[in-house]
C-alpha positions as CSV (number, residue, x, y, z in Angstrom):
1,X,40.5,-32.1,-5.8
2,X,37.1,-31.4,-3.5
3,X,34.7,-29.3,-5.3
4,X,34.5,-26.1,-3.4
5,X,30.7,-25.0,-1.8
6,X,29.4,-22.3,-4.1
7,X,26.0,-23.1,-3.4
8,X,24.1,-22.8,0.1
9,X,20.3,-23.4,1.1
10,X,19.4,-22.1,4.6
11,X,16.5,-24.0,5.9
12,X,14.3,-22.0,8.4
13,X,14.4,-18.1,8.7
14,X,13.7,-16.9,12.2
15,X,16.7,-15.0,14.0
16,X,19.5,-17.5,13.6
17,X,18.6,-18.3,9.9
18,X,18.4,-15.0,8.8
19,X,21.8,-14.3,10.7
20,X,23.2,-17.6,8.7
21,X,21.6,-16.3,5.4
22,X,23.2,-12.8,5.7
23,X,26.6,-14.7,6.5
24,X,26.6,-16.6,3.4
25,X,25.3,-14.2,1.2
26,X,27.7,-11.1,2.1
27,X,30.4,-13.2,1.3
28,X,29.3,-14.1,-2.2
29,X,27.6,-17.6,-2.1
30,X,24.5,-18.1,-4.5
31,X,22.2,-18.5,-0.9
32,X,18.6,-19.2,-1.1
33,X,16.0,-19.4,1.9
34,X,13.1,-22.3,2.5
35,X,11.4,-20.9,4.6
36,X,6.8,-21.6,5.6
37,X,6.4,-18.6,5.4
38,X,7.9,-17.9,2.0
39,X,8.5,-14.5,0.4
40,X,7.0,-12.8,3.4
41,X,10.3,-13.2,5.3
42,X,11.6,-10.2,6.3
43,X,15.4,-8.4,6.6
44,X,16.9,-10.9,4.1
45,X,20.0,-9.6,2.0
46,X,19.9,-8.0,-1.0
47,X,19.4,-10.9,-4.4
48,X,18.1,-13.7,-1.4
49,X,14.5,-15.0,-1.7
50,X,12.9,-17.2,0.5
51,X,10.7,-19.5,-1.0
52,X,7.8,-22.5,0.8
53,X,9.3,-24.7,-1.9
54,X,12.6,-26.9,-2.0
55,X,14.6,-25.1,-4.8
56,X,15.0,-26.9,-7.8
57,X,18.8,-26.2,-8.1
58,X,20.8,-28.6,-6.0
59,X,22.7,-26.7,-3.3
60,X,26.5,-27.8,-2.1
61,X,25.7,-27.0,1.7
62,X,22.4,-27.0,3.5
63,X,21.9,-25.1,7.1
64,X,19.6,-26.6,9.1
65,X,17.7,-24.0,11.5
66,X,14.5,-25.2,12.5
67,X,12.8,-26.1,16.3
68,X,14.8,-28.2,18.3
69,X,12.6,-31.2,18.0
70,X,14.2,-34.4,16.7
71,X,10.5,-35.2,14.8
72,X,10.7,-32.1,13.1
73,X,14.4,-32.0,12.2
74,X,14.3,-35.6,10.3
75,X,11.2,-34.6,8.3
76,X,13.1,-32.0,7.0
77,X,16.3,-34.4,6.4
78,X,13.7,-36.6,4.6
79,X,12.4,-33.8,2.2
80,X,16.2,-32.7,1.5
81,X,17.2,-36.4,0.7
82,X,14.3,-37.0,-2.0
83,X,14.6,-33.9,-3.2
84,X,18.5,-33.9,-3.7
85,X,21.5,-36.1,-4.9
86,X,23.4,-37.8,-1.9
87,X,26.4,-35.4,-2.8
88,X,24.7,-32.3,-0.8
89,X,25.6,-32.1,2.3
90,X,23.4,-31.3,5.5
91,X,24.5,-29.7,8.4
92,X,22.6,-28.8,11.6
93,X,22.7,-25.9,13.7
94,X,21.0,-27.6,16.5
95,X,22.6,-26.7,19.9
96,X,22.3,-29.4,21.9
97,X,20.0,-32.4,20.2
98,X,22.3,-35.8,19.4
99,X,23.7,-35.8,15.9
100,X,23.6,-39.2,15.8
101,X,19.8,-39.2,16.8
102,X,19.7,-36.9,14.1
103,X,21.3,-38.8,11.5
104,X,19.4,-41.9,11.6
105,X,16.8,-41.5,9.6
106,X,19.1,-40.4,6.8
107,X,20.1,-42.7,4.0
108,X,23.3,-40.9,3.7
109,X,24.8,-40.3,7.2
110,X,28.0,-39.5,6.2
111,X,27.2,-36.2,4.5
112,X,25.5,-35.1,7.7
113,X,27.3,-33.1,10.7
114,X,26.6,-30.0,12.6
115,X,27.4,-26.3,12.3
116,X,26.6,-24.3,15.1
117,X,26.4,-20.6,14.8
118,X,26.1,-18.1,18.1
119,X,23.4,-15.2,18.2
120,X,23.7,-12.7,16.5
121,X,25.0,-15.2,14.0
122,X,26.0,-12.9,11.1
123,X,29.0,-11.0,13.9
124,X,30.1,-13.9,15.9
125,X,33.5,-14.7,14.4
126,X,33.5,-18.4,15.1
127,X,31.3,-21.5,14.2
128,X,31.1,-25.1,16.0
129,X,31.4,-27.4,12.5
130,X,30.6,-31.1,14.4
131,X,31.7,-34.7,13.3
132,X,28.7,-36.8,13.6
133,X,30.3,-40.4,14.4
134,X,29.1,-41.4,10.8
135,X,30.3,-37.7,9.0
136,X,32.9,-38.0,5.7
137,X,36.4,-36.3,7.0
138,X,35.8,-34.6,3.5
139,X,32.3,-33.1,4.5
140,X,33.9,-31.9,7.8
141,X,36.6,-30.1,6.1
142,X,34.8,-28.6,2.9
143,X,32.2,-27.2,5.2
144,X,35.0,-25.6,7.3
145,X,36.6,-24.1,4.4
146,X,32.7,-22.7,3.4
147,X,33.0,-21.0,6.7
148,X,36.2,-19.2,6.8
149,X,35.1,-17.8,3.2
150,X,32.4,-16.6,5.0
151,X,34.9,-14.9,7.8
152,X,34.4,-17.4,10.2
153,X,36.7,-19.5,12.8
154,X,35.7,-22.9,12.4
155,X,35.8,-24.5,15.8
156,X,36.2,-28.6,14.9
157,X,34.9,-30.8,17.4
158,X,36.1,-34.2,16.4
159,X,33.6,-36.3,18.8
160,X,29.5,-36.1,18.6
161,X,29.7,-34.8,22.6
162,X,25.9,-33.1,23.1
163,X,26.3,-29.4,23.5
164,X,29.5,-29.7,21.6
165,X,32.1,-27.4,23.7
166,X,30.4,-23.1,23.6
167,X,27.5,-25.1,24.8
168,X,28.6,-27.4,27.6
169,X,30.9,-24.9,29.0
170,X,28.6,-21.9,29.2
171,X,25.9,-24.2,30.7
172,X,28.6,-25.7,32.9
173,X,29.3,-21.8,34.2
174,X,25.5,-20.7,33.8
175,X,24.4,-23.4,36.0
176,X,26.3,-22.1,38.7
177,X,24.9,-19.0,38.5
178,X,21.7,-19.8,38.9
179,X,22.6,-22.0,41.8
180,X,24.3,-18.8,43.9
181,X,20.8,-16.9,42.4
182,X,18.9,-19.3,44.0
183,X,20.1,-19.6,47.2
184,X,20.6,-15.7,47.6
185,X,24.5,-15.7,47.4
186,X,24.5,-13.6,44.2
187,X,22.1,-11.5,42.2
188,X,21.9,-11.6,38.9
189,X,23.3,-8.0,38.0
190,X,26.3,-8.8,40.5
191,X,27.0,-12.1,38.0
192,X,26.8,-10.4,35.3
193,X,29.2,-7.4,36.8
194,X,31.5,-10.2,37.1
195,X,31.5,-11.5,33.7
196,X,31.9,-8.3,32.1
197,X,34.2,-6.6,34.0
198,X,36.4,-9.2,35.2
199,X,35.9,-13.0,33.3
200,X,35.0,-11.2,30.3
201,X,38.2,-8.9,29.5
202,X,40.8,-11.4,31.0
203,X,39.5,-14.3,28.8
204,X,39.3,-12.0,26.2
205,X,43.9,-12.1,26.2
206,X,44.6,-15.5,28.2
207,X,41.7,-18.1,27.2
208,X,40.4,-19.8,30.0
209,X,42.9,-22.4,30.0
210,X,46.1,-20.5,28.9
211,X,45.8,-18.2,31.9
212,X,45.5,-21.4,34.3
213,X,49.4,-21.7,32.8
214,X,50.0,-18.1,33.7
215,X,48.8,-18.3,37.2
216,X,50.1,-21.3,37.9
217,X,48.9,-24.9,37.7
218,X,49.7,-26.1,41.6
219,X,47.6,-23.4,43.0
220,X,45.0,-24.3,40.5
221,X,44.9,-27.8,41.0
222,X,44.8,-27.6,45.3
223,X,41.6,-25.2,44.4
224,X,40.4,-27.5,42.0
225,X,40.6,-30.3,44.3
226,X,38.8,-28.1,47.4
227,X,35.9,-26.5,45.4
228,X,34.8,-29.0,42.7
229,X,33.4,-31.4,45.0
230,X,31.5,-28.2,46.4
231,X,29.8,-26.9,43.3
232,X,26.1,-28.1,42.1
233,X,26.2,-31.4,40.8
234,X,22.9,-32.2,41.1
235,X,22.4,-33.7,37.7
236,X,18.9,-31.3,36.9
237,X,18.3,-28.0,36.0
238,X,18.1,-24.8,38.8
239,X,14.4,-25.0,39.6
240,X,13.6,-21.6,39.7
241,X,14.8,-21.1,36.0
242,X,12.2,-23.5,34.6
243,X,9.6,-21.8,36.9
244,X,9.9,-18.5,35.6
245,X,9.6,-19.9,32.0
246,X,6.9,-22.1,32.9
247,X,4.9,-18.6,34.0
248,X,5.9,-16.9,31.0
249,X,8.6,-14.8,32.1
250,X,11.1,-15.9,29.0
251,X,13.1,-12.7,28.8
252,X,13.1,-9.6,26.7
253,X,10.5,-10.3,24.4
254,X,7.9,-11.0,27.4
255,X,8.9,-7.8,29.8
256,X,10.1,-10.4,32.3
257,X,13.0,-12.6,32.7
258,X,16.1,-12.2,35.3
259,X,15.8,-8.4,34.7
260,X,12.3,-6.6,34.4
261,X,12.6,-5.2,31.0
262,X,9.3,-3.6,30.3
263,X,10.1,0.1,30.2
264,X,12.6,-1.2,27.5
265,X,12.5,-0.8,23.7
266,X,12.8,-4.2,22.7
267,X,14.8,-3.8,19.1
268,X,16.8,-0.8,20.7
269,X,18.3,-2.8,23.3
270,X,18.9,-6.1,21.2
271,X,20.2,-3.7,18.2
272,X,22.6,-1.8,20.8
273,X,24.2,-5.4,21.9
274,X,24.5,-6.5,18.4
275,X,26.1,-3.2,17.5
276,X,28.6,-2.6,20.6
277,X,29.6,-6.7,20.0
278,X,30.7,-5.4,16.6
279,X,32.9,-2.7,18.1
280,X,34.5,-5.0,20.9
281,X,35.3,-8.0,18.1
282,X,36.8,-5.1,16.0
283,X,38.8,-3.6,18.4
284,X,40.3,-6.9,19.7
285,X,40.8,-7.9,16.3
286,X,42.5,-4.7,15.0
287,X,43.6,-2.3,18.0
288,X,45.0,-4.5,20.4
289,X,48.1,-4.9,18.6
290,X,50.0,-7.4,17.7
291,X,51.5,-9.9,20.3
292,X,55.3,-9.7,21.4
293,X,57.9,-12.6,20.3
294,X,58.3,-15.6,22.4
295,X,54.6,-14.7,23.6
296,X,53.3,-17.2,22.0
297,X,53.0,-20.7,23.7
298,X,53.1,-24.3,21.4
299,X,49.7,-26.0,21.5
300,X,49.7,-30.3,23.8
301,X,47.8,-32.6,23.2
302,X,46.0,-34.0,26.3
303,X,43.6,-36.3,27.3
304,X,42.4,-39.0,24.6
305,X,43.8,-36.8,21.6
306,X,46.9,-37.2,23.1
């Protein structure tokens, strides 16, 4: 029988790793933090340190949160691998660098794979957990079972595809956006009206795909084949998005980003998103009801799977 993980470091505490931390450690794993800047890290859970040194006691899990540079990522790897037996197992949350890049440096590529948590990480229900083509089916499924002790979905993603599947299809759909931005066909505020008043609640009961079914695949497929070969497939970013970074303008934190935001209070607004995600999870979780009989469609396989 697989040893369960009882044990969990959590490399890097900015934002995401603090979210990761509070996951793990609200749900009862022993959870420690190395972090640079040590015990000055601030908002962790009640009995978590953070430390600038490698804990002497062996985790079972280690969650990988640091910059998303590949030279920076494998010296970590290397410090985890002298410091540890090969049984521990190292996961990334990178979102978009190749896990196979990733892994090899390591002597020990099949403990390695990713886990990819979503912001704020600690309320998201779900988690990407990545096969690396190297990965031990064991690791892939003890590190899922970690996560749904933790409360968590595990989404598998059985091939090392870069941006894994949240990733590639929000940028898919984001790039768009910016594309209609750009050439003055949409604003942003009308985008975003969009997504939360119409994509957002309707994907919320029928999926993306499942409501394809429900609308019916011949229209679908006739629209498919008239607007795909009409959509930005230019193979680079949207221009104007890199601009406004490249001048500074990165979002909330610098007053300026799609929206001006500097009459805002910074920790209000991202506390209020945080806090009304809560209520919308909750209430599709527990208020909705449950679903009618013969509701309920059998999953296909498609594609390779198949």
């Amino acid at each position: 029988m697989t040893t369960a993980i009882e044990r969990v470091l959590v490399v890097g505490a900015g934002t995401m790793g603090r979210g990761v931390t509070k996951s793990f450690a609200e749900s009862g794993f022993k959870t420690a933090v190395w972090s640079r800047r040590g015990p000055s890290v601030p908002g962790l859970p009640k009995g978590v340190s953070a430390s600038r040194e490698l804990p002497k006691e062996a985790p079972d899990l280690v969650i990988e949160n640091v910059p998303e540079e590949v030279p920076v990522k494998q010296e970590v790897y290397r410090a985890l691998e002298a410091a540890y037996p090969p049984s521990v197992i190292i996961a990334t949350n990178t979102s978009g660098l190749s896990l196979d890049e990733l892994a090899s440096t390591l002597a020990h590529p099949e403990r390695f794979l990713g886990a990819h948590y979503f912001q704020p990480a600690d309320v998201f229900p779900m988690v990407e957990v990545i096969a690396a083509s190297a990965t031990a089916p064991a690791v892939v499924a003890r590190t899922a079972e970690a996560m749904r002790r933790t409360g968590k979905e595990p989404v598998l993603v059985r091939k090392p595809v870069e941006g894994y599947l949240i990733n590639r299809l929000q940028h898919a759909l984001l790039n768009e956006a910016y594309y209609l931005i750009e050439m003055g066909a949409a604003t942003p505020k009308e985008i975003d009206d969009i997504a939360k008043h119409l994509l957002g609640p309707r994907m919320c009961i029928t999926g993306a795909i499942e409501q394809k079914d429900l609308s019916g695949l011949k229209i679908h497929a006739t629209a498919q084949a008239a607007l795909v070969p009409k959509l930005a497939h230019t193979g680079k970013p949207v221009r104007f998005v890199q601009d406004m970074v490249a001048r500074g303008e990165t979002g909330l934190s610098a007053g300026l980003g799609f929206y001006d935001w500097r009459e805002c209070d910074g920790a209000a607004v991202t506390a209020q998103a945080s806090e009304r995600l809560k209520r919308l999870l909750a209430f599709l979780a527990q208020d909705l009801g449950p679903e009618a009989p013969c509701t309920r469609p059998k999953a296909r396989a498609h594609g390779t799977s198949a």
